[in-house]
N, C-alpha and C positions, 0 to 999 in steps of 0.2 A: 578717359582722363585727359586731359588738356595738356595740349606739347607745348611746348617753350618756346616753338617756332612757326606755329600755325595759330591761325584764327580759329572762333569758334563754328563746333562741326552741331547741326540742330537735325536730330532724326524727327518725324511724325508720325507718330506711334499712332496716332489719328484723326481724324479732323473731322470728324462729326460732331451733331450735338448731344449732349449730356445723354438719351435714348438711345444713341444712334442713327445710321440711316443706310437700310430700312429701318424703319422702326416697330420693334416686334408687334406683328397681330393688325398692323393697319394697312387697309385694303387700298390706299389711293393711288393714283398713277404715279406717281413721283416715287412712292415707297416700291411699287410694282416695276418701278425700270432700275432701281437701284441696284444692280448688278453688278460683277466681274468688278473693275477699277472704280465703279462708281459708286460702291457699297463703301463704308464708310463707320468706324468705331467712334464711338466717343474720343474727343480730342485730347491726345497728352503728348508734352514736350518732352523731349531726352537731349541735352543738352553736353555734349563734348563725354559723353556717358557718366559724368558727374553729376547733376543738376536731373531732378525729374519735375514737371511745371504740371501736377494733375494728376492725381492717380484714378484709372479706370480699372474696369471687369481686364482680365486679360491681357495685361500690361506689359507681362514678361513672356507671354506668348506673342505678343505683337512686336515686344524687340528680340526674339529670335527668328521672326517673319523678315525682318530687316535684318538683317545681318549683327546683329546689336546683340548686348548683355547687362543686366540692371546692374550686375555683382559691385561695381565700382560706384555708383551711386552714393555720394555723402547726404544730401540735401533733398527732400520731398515737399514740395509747397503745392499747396488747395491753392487755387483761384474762385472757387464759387460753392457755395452749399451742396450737399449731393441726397439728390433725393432718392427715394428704393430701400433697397437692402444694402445694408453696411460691404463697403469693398476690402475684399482681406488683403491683408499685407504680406506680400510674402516673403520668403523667408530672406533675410539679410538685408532686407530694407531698411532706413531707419524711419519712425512714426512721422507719419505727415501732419504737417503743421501749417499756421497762416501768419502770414507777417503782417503786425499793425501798421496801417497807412503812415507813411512818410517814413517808416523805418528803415533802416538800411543796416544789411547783414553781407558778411564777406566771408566765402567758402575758403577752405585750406587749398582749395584749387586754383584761389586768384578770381573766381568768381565774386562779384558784386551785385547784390538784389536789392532792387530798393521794391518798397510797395508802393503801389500809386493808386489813389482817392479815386471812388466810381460815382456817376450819380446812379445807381444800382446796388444790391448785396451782391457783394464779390470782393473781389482783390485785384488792381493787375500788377502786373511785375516789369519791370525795365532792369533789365540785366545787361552789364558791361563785362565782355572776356579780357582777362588776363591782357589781349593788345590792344585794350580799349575799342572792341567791335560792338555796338549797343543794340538792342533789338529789343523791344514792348510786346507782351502778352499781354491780352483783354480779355476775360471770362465771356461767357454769351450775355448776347442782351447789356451789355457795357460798355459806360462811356466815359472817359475822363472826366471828372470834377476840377474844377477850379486851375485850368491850366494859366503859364505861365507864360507872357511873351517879352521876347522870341526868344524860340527854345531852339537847340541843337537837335537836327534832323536822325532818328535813326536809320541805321543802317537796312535795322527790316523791321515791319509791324507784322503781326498775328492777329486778326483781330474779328468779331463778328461781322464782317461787310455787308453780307446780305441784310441779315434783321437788324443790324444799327448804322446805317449805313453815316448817319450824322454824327458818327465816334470819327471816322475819317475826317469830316469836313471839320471836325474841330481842331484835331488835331494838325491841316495841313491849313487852318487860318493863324495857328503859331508857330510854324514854321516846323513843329517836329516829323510831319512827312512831307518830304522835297521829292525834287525830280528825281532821284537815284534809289529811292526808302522802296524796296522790296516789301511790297504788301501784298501778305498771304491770307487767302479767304479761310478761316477754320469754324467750327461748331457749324456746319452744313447741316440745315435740317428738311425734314420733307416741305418746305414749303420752297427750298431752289428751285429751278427747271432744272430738269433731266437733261444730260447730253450735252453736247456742244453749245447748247442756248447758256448753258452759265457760264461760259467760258469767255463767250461775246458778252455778256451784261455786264462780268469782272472786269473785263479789257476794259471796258468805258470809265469804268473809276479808277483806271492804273491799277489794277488787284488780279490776282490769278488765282487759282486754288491747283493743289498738287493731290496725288492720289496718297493713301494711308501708305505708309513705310517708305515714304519719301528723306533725304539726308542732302542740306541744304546746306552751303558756306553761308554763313552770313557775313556780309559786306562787299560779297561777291555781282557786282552788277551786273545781273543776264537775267537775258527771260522775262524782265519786266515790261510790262505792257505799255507802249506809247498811246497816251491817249489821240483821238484824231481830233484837230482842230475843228474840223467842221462837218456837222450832221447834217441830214435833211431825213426826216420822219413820214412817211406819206400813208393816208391812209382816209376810210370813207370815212360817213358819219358814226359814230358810236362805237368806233374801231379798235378805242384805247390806245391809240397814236400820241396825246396829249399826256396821257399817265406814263408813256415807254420814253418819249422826251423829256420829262422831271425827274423819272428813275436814271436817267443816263447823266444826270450835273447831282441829284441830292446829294454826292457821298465831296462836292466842294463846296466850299463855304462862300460868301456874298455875293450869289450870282443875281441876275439882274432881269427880272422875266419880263418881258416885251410885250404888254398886250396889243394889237394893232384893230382891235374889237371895240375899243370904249369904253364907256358906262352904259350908254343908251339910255337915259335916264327916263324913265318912265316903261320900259321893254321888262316886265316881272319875271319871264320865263329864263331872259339872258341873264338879269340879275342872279337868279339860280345858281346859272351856271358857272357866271364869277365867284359866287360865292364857294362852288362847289371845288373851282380849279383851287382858289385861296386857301382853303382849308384842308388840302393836300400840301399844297406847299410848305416846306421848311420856314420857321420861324425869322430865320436869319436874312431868307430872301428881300430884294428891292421888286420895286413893280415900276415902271415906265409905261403910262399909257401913252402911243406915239407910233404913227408913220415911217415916223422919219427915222430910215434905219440906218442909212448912207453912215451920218455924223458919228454914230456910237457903231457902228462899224470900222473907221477911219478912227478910232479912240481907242486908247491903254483903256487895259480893266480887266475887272473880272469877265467870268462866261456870259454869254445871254443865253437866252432861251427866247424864241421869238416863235408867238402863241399868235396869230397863224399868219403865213403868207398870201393864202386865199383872199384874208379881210383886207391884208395891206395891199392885194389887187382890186378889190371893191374899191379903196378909197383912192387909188393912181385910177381909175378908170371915169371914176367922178369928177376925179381934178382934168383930166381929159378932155371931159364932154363926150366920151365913147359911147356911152348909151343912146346917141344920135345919129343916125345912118349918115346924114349929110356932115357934122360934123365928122366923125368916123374919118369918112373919105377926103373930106377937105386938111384938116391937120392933128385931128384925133389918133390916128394910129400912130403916127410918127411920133408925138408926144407920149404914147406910152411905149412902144419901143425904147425909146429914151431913156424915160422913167428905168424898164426894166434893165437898160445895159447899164447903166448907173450903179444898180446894186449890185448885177453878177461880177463887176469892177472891184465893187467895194467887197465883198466876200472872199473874191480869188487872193486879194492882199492885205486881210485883218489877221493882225495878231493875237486876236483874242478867241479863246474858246467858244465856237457858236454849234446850237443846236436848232435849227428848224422846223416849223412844222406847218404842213401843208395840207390840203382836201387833195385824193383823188377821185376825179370825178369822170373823169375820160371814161370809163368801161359802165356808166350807167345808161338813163333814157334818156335820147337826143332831145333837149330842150325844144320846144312847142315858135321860142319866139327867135328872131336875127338877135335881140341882147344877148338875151340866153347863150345861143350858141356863140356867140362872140367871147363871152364868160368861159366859158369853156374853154376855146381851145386857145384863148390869151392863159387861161391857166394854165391847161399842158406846155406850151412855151416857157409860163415863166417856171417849171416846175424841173422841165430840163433842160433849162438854163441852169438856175442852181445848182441841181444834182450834179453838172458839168464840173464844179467849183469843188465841191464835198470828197474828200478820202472818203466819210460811209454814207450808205443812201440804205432806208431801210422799208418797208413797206408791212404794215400792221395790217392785221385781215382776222377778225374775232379775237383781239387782244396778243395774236400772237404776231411778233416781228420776224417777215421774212428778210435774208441781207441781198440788196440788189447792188451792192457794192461795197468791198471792203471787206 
């Protein structure tokens, strides 16, 4: 029941998806490590032990796992259809129910529920306690419809982070999650990484995930994840360094991706591959085809994401004349030195969210030709030059990100 002089108390009775996780009877590694804290019931709220957000299998054995008791429960609200076998209610509950979008219903507790519009079937809930502490539930797979700007930041979100991760960016291009909005990752399904890997991919979105039978103050500012200003992604060819830099900005809204590759007009195979990064990309994104990273470095804005540093040393080494031995030595190196202190200047003092992405190429076969190897190890330089710059440095090797910093 809610005190008259405290905020509101939120137990997680679970935080998996709708299945679960493991997910009974499936063999894959994600379900096969889910174990000990990392095992995971379907998601439901307990709210100041008045308010239930969700009824699961188990509900009232998972609030006597926590320390909790449903008996005080006035209120039972559905967020989303439930598929299987009908969930029994047990005894002293009262019948759960769904509240029509934009409705708003006020508990004897001083609770406030409004329902909020999905572009998805579901329902979410933004609930305000007794001392006006506000916090938003999202069913899975949901995402605001038709938000409003600028809205008042909650205190905490709940919401699918992993599989919508674009529910976040919408919501923090209206202002309703700010710097201080406690965003918790819930409906965890088998398709998270295992272990400390989702721990590191949440921190990147400002998001964390807590273990089942967790009891959170909301409004209480701890423990939330500072995003790091600046990344660097390193990784070979086909490494998936490219997809692990777009998964670490999708979950903000107007970021700005940097090709420093081109068009190549008339190149079919690169064509491809623009096409292939484009159609990964969120809808919402800008594209800058451009070099020139100094200026929007030295610039307010949104994130970049700058697709790759490699190309943008291709094109300083051309404007160089480096691929000329005699040039080279005459005033070629010096002009790319240049070139590159320029930007690790510009990156140690930008205020804006940057993401990088880079070839490693150093641990493969010594290039045949003096260019070649020039290429090379003007790369490794400018690679840890950067990384110099960056709170995280990550290194991708078969899709998975190792952390070499951070």
């Amino acid at each position: 029941m809610a005190g008259e002089n405290r905020g509101v108390e939120l137990t997680l009775l679970g935080t998996g998806a709708p299945a679960g996780l493991p997910r009974p009877d499936c063999p894959c590694a994600a379900c096969a490590a889910a174990l000990g804290p990392d095992a995971r019931a379907a998601t439901a709220l307990l709210l100041d032990g008045a308010l239930l957000l969700d009824l699961t299998p188990g509900a009232a054995f998972a609030a006597a796992r926590a320390g909790r008791s449903l008996t005080g429960v006035r209120q039972v609200l559905l967020s989303h259809p439930h598929d299987g076998p009908a969930v029994e209610v047990p005894a002293g509950l009262p019948q759960p129910g769904r509240v029509p979008d934009g409705r708003e219903l006020t508990l004897l507790t001083g609770h406030r529920v409004r329902a909020v519009a999905l572009d998805a079937p579901g329902t979410g809930y933004a609930v305000t306690g007794p001392e006006g502490q506000r916090l938003l539930y999202l069913p899975p797979g949901g995402a605001p419809a038709g938000l409003e700007e600028p809205a008042e930041s909650y205190d905490m979100v709940l919401a699918d982070v992993v599989g919508r991760p674009d529910a976040l960016a919408k919501l923090r291009a209206v202002g309703a999650v700010g710097a201080t909005t406690d965003v918790v990752a819930v409906h965890l399904d088998h398709d998270v990484p295992p272990g400390p890997e989702l721990g590191r991919r949440l921190a990147a979105a400002g998001a964390r995930a807590v273990p089942d039978g967790t009891t959170l103050a909301v409004g209480v500012y701890e423990d939330v994840p500072d995003v790091p200003r600046r990344t660097l992604v390193l990784g070979g060819a086909r490494s998936g360094k490219s997809v692990e830099a777009e998964r670490r900005l999708e979950a903000f809204p107007d970021v700005l991706y940097v090709a420093t590759g081109g068009s190549r007009n008339g190149d079919t195979e690169w064509s491809a591959r623009v096409a292939a990064h484009r159609d990964r990309r969120p809808g919402s994104w800008r594209t800058a085809e451009t070099c020139d990273l100094v200026p929007l470095l030295e610039a307010e804005g949104p994130p970049l994401l700058i697709d790759c540093l490699s190309l943008w040393l291709t094109d300083a080494m051309d404007a160089a004349g480096a691929w000329d031995d005699a040039v080279w030595a005459e005033r070629g190196e010096k002009a790319l030195r240049e070139r590159v202190r320029e930007l690790t200047e510009a990156v140690r003092s930008t205020r804006r969210t940057v993401v990088a992405v880079s070839n490693e190429v150093g641990s493969g076969i010594v290039p045949s030709t003096a260019s070649g190897r020039r290429y090379r190890d003007e790369l490794g330089r400018l690679n840890a030059g950067f990384a110099d710059e960056c709170e995280h440095v990550l290194l991708v090797v078969a899709g998975q990100a190792v952390v070499l910093r951070g």
